[in-house]
C-alpha positions as a printed Julia matrix, in Angstrom:
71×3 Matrix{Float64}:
 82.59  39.19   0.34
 85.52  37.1    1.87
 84.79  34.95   5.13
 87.64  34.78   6.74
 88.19  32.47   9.66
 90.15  33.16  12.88
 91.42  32.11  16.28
 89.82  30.75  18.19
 86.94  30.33  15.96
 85.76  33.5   15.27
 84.86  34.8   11.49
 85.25  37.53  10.31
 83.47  39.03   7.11
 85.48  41.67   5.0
 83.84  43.76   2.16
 83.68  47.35   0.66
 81.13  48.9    1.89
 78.75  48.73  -0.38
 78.99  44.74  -0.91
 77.92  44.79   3.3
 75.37  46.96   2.43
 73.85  44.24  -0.39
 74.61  41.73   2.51
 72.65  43.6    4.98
 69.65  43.92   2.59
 69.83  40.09   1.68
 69.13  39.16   5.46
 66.99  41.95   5.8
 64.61  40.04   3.01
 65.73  36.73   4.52
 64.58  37.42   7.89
 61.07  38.54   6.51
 60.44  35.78   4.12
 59.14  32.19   4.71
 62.29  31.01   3.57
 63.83  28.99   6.72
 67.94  29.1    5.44
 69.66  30.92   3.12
 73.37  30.98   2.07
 75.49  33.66   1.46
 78.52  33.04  -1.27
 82.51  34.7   -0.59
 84.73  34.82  -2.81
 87.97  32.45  -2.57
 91.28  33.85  -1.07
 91.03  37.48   1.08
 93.73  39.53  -0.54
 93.94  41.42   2.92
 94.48  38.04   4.83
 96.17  35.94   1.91
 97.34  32.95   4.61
 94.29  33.06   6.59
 91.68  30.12   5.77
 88.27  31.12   4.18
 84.88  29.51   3.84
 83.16  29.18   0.36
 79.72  30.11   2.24
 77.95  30.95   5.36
 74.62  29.93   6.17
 71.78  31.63   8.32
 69.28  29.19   9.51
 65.91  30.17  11.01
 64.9   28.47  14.26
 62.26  28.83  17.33
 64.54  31.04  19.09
 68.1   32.66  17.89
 69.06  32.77  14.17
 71.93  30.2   14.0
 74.93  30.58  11.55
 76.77  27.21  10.3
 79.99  27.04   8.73
């Protein structure tokens, strides 16, 4: 998985299709566990987007209301 970041702040998340599919399950567990973060590792440098910045990891965090993401 690469995380690629873009402008004006968006990310974007590139895979093959079957690495979004593992992705997919992963929340899919995370959101039914007790478990109240989890991060998900990318590789370094997107070959697709080889200037573009990237983050290491992406984290999902559980809250009262909306599932937030952090950077």
């Amino acid at each position: 998985m690469y995380i690629v970041l873009q402008n004006p702040g968006d990310t974007m998340v590139l895979d093959s299709t079957r690495g979004h599919l593992a992705t997919y399950e992963t929340l899919v567990a995370f959101l039914s566990s007790s478990m109240t973060s989890i991060e998900l590792p990318a590789s370094s440098r997107c070959p697709a987007c080889p200037e573009a910045e990237t983050l290491g990891t992406f984290r999902m965090v559980k809250t009262a209301g909306l599932i937030r993401t952090q950077q």
